[in-house]
N, C-alpha and C positions, 0 to 999 in steps of 0.2 A: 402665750400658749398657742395662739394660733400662730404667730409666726413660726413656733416650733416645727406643729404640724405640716404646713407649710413647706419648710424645710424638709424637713424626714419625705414628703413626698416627690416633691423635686429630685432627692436623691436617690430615689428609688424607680424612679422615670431614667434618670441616667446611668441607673447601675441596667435598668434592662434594655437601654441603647448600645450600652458599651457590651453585655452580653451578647447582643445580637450581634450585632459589627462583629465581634471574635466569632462566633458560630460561621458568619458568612466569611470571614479572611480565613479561617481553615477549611470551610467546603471548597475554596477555589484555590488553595493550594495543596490540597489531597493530590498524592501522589498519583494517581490514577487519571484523574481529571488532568494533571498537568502534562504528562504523557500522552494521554489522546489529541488533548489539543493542538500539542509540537507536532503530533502526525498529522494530524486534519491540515495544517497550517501547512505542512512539507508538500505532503499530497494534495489540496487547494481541493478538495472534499472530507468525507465524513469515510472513514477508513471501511471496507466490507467487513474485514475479517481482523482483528488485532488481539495481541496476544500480553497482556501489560503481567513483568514479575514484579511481583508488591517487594519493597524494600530492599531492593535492587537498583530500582531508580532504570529499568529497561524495558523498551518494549518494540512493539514489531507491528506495522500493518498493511493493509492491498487494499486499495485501489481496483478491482477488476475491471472497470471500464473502461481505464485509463491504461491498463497493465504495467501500473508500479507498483512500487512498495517500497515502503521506507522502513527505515529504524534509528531506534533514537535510545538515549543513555544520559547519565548524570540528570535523572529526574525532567527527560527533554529540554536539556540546555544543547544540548548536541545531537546534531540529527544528518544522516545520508539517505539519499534516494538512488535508488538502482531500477530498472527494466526491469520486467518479468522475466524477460526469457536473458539474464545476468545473472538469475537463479537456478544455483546448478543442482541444488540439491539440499537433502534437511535430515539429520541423522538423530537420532534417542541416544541418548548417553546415561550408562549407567553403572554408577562407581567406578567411571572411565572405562570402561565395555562399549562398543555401539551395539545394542541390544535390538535397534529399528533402523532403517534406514528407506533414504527411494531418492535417486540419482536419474540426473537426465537420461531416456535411453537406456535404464535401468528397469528391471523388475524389482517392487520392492518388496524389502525384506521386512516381514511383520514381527512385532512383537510376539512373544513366545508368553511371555508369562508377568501377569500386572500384581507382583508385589516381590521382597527380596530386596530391597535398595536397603543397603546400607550406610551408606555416606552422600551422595547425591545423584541428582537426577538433574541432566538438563540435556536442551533443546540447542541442535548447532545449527543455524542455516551457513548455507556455503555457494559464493559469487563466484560470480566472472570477472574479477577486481584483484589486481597483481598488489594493492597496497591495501584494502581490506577486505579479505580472501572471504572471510565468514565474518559472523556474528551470533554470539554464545547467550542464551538466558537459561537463568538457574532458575529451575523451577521447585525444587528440593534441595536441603540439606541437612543434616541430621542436626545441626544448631536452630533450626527451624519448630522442634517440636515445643518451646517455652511459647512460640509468638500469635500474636492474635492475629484470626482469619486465616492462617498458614496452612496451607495444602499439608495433607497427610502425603507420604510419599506414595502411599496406592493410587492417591489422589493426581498428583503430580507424574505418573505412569501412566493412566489414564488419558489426562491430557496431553502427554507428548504422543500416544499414539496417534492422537485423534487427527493433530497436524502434521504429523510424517504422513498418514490418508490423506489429509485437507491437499498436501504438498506434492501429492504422486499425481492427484486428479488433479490438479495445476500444470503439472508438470507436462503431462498431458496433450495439454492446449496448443495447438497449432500456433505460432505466434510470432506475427507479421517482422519481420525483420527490419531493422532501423537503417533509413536513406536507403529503402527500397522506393522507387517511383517509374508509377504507370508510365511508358512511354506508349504513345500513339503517332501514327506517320499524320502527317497533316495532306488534306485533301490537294489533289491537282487542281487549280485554279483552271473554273471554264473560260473559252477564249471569248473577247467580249463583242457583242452583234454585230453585225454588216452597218454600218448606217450611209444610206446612198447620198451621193452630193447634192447641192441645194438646186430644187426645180429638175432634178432627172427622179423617175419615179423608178422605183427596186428593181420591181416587175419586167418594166420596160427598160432597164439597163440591160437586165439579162436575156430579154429577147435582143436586144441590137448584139450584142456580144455573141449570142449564137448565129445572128446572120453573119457576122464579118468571121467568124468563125468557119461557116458554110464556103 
């Protein structure tokens, strides 16, 4: 009996091992968590501003200090970094309308009205990159309403406007141009001292010089 007991405990020591273990191998492979880390790891910091679409497997973040920004897909197995100022622009899209927008040297164009989406709602940002021109996250879609934590699409309005703002006051930003460098003239080298020959003193060279001068 006691060996029984025994038993039943032991295996109840490793059924709440093996619980825990599962608990932790899904906290650190949450979508979320796996996505920030691919940015943090591109951009070699902790992102300012990022923008993760749950079950999409995309997401987007800056760097301000650095003035990058990266983005990343396929649950951050796949990641680019682009410049700030390679960022040309960020448009609201909705039910394929650009309903928001704000472009380099643009005034932007605000949202008018936060609800109405009937099929989706997403976020385009748009580079200075002739092979990937933008980068699209869905922030709504009308197969979205069964899923858990899933932005409402008021919701999903809401937040696209907030980064076509975030994007214009970015945009903004004075922003140092790349293989720009300071050039400075370098100083004229002064010319180096008299030094008089050995046993004639300075002084008395340049009086004998003004006698035979005379």
């Amino acid at each position: 009996m006691d060996e029984f007991a025994r038993l039943v405990v032991l295996m109840a020591i490793a059924g709440g091992a093996f619980t825990v273990l599962g608990a932790a191998f899904v906290w650190f492979l949450d979508e979320g968590r796996r996505i920030r880390r691919s940015l943090k790891k591109v951009l070699r910091a902790e992102p300012h501003a990022l923008l993760v679409a749950r079950g999409r497997g995309k997401g987007i973040g800056f760097d301000f200090g650095a003035n990058n920004v990266a983005v990343t897909w396929d649950a951050g197995a796949w990641c680019l970094e682009y410049r700030v100022d390679e960022l040309m622009g960020a448009e609201l899209i909705v039910d394929g309308q650009v309903a928001a927008r704000t472009h380099r040297g643009e005034s932007r164009r605000a949202l008018d009205h936060l609800s109405g989406a009937q099929d989706h709602v997403r976020l385009r940002f748009v580079f200075d990159d002739p092979t990937y021109a933008d980068f699209i996250v869905d922030l709504w879609n009308a197969a979205d309403a069964d899923k858990r934590k899933a932005w409402t699409a008021a919701e999903a309005l809401q937040e696209g406007n907030r980064w076509v703002a975030r994007m214009e006051s970015l945009l903004r930003r004075p922003v140092p141009k790349r293989g720009a460098v300071l050039s400075v003239a370098p100083a004229a080298p002064s010319p180096p001292p008299a030094i008089a020959p050995p046993g004639l003193d300075a002084d008395a060279g340049d009086e004998d010089g003004a006698e035979h001068a005379a």
